[in-house]
N, C-alpha and C positions, 0 to 999 in steps of 0.2 A: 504493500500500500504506500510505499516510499515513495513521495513527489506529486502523490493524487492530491494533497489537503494544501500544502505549501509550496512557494516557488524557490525557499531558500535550499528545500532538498536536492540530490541530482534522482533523475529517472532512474530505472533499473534499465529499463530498455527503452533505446531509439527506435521510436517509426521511420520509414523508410521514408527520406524525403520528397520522391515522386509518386506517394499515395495518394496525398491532398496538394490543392492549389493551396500557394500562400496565401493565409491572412483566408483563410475559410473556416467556419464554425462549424459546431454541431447543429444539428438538426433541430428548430425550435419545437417542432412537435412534441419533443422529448421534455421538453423544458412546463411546458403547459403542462403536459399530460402527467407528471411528478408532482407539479403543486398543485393540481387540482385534486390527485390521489390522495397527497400528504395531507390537507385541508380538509378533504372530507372526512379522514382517519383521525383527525384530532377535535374534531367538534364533537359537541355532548350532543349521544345518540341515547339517551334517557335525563328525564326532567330530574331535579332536585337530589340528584344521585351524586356520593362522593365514594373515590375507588380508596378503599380500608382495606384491599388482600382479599387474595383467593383469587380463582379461574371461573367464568360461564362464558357461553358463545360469544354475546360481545363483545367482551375482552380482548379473548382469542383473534374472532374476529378483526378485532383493530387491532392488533399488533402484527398480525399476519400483514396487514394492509401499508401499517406504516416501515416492516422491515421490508414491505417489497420495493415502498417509495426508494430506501436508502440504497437497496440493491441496484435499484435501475440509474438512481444518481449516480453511484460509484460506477457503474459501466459504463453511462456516459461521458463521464469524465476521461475515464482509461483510456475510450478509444477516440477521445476529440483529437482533431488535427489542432485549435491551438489551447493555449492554456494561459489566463488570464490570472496576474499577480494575486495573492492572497496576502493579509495579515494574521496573524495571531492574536491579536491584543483581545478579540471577545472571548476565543476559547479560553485566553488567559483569566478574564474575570470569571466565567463561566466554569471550570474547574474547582478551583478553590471553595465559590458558592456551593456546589454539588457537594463536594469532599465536606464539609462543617456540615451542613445539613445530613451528612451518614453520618458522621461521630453523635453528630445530637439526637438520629433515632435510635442508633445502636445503646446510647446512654438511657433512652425512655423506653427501650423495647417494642420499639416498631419498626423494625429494620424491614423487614421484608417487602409490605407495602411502600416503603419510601423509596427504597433501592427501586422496585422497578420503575414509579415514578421516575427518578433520578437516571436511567435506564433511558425512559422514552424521552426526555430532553434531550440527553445527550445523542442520540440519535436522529433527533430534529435538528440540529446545530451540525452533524457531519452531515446530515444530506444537504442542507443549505450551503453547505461549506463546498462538498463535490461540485455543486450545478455553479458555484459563483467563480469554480476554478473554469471551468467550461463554457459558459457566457457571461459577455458584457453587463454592465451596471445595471444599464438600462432598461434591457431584456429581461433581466431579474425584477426590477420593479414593476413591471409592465405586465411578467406573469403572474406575478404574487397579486395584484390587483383584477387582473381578469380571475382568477380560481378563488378569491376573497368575492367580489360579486358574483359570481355563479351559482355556488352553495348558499349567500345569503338571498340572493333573490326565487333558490328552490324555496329556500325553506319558507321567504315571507308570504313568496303566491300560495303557497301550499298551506300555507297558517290564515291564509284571507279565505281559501275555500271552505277550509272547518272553522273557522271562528265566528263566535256568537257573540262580538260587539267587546272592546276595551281596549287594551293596550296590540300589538300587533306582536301574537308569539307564532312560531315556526312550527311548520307540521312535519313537513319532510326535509331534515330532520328536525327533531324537536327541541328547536333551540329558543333559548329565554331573548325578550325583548332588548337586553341590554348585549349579547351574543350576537344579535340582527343588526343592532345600530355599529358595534365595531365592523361586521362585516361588509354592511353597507356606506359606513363613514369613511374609510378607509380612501377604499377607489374613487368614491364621491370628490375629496379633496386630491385625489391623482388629476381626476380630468377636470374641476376646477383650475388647477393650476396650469394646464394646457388651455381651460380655455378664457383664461385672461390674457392668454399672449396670441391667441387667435389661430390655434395650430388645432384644434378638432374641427371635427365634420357633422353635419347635421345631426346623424345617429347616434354618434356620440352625446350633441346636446341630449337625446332622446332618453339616454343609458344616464346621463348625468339630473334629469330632472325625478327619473323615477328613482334611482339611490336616493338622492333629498328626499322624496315622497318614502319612503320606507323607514328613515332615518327618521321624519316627523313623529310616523305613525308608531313606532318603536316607543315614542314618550322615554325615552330615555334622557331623562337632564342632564347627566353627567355628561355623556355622548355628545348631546348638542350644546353646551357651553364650552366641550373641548374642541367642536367642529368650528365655535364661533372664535373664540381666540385663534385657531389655525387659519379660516378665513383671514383674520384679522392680518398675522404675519405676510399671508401671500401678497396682500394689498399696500404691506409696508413696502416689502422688495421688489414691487412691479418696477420698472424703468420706466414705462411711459403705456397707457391705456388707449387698448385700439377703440377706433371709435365704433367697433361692430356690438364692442361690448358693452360703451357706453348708453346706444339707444338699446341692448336686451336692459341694462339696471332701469332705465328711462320708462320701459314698457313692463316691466315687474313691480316697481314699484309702488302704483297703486291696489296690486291686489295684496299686494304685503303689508302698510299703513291698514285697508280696510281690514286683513286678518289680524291684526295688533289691534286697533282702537276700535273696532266696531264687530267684533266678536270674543264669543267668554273663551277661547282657546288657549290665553297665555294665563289667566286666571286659571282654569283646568290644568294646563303642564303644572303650574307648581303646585298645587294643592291636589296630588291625587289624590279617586276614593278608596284607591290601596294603600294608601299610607300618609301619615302626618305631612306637615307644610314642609318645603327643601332646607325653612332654615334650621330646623330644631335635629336634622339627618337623623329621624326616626331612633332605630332601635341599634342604631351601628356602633356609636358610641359607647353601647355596655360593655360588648367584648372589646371594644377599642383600649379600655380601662382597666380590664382585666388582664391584658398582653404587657401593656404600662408599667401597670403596677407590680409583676414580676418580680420579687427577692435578686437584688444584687451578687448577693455570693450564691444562687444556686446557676444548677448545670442549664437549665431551658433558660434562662437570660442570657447568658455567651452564646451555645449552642443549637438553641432551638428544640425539637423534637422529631424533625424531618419533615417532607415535602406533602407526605400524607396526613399532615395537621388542616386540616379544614374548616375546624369547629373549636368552640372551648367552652367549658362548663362555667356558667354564670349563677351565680346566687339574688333571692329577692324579685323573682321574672315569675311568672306564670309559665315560662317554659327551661329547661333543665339546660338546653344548647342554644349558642350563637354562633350563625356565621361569622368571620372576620370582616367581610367586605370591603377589602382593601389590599393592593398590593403587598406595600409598605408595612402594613400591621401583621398581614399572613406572612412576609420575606423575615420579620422579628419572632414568630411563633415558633415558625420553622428552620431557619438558620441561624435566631440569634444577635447580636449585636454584630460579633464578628460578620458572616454572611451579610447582613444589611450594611455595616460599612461597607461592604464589598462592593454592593450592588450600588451603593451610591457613590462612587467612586466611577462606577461603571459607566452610569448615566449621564456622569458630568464629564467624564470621556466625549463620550459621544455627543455632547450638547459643544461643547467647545470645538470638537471638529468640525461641526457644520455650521460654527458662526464664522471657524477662518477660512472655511473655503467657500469663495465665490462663485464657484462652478455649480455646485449646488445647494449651497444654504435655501434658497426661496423653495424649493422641493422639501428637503428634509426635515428643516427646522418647523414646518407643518406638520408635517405628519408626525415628527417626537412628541411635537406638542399636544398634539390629538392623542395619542400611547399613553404620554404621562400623565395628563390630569384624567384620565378617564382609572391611569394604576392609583388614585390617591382613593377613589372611594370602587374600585372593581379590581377582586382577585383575578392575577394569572400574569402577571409580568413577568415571572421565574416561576413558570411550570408547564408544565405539557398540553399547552392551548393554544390559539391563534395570536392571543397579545403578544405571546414568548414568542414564537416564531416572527410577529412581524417586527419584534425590537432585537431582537438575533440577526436580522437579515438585514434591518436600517443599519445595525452597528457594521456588521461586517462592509456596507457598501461605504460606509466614513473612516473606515481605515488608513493610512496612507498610500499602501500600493492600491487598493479600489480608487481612490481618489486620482491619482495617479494617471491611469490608464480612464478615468470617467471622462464623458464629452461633457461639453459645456453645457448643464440643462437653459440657461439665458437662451441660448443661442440655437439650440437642438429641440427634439422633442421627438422621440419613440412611438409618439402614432403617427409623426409625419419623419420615416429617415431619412436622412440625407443620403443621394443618390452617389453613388461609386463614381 
């Protein structure tokens, strides 16, 4: 496997150099057809369910599905004619996290659900890693955006034909309203960002108004206050505003003022009837308190308890369990002090390289922004889910040799390439 992950290793063996034309890739079919496999294999195929150990069909199921992902990664890499620089620096945060979070369940006795937790990250991280040595920057985000909307818009049409009126959950599969908003929010500020610089195509606008239409209907607040700030960034770093897109704001406008001031809709977002007002963040804060408040000299304050910490017992509740609902609180349960400095060490990695590189900050520094305020009040930034994967795959493309070899997004744009 010597030279598949890294360009600082050498090959085992040279391909022949009149195999391939120079400067010819892999086959992109291979590239879709990986993330949309790998994406389907990591979203919740059962409502309200946390994996605590043991084997049934879907398990099975998904893990067959995602070591086939990695399989087909790894062999496409093997056999691409060229091979695009990699860095180390995610794996490097991403180790150490894993490694703290197994000493902290081996110390609470839950090593074997976390291990294989710990298991399916790392294996979403090498397949991400194989496909980024095999294709361009670009191509990577462009895929990981197409197989993020596809499964979100299975799942929301599929949650519009069974659903009997409320927030908009997923049928096929069945995925929760805040699971539909990352996957739909996601791609939504991809072709955003394309189309304030006037580089999508009608269909496009088409795919980018019903994302927003799914993303509303999601009612997801976190989601949409994180999409608003990321909007916000893209409009800092415009260079200058085509006027195609000045008369769509011109001609949207007025239905938006009449959805704001002349209907109860913004009233309804924050005051759902599932739950308390947005300021008082419900019931999240119990266990948030209870992770806090943690004994300084015991072992789950440094260590954590491992990756299959999902919950924690609260006293004083009418109910005996609380989710974490939160990256950052679930990254403290389960890794610890240690592991959470880690991880924020991580982030500010990767926030720093997309404010210094001008090639692509106005892409990137959106979509982190959309990741991170959505990881402050939603678990899964460091676990086996689509948030891990899409901040594993931002990270790796702001590395320096990704950077390096990236085209200018200013000047480019991956639904329109520039011609050989």
């Amino acid at each position: 496997m010597r030279g598949t992950i890294t360009a600082r290793w050498n090959v085992v063996t040279e391909r022949p150099a009149a195999r391939h034309a120079p400067g010819q890739q892999a086959h992109s079919g291979h590239l879709y057809g990986i993330w949309i496999l790998l994406v389907s294999c990591i979203v919740a195929w059962r409502q309200g369910s946390f994996y605590t150990g043991g084997m049934d069909p879907v398990v099975l199921i998904k893990a067959a599905l995602q070591a086939t992902a990695l399989f087909w990664a790894a062999a496409v890499c093997l056999n691409s004619p060229k091979r695009y620089p990699l860095g180390m620096r995610s794996l490097g945060f991403l180790m150490p996290i894993l490694a703290v979070s197994m000493v902290g369940a081996l110390a609470s006795g839950n090593l074997s659900a976390s291990a294989i937790i710990a298991v399916r990250v790392l294996m979403m991280a090498l397949t991400v890693m194989f496909l980024m040595r095999a294709f361009p920057v670009q191509k990577m985000l462009l895929a990981m955006c197409l197989a993020l909307s596809l499964v979100g818009l299975l799942s929301a049409g599929s949650g519009l034909v069974l659903s009997d009126g409320g927030r908009l959950s997923g049928g096929i599969p069945p995925l929760s309203p805040n699971e539909i908003a990352l996957l739909a929010g996601l791609p939504g500020l991809f072709l955003l960002h394309e189309g304030l610089r006037a580089r999508i195509r009608w269909f496009h606008g088409i795919a980018l108004a019903v994302l927003c239409g799914v993303l509303v209907l999601s009612e997801s607040r976190t989601a949409l206050i994180g999409a608003a700030c990321a909007v916000g960034l893209l409009l800092i770093f415009m260079r200058r505003i085509p006027m195609s897109i000045i008369v769509t704001v011109l001609l949207v406008l007025p239905v938006v003022f009449y959805t704001v001031f002349l209907t109860p809709m913004v009233q309804n977002f924050m005051s759902r009837d599932d739950s308390a007002s947005v300021l008082t963040l419900n019931s999240r804060t119990i266990s948030w308190s209870v992770v806090l408040n943690l004994p300084w000299d015991s072992w789950e304050r440094w260590f954590g308890e491992g990756l299959s910490m999902k919950t924690i017992a609260v006293q004083g509740q009418y109910w005996d369990e609380q989710v974490f609902d939160s990256s950052w609180i679930s990254l403290l349960a389960q890794t610890g002090v240690i592991g959470t400095g880690i991880a924020m060490l991580w982030v500010l990695a990767c926030v720093l390289s997309a404010v210094r590189s001008r090639k692509v900050r106005s892409i990137y520094l959106g979509l982190l922004m959309f990741v991170l305020i959505r990881s402050i009040m939603e678990n899964g930034l460091i676990d086996a889910g689509v948030m891990f994967l899409v901040f594993f795959t931002l990270s790796l493309s702001l590395e320096a040799p990704s950077l390096g070899s990236s085209p200018d997004w200013n000047t480019t744009s991956p639904l329109k390439p520039r011609s050989p």
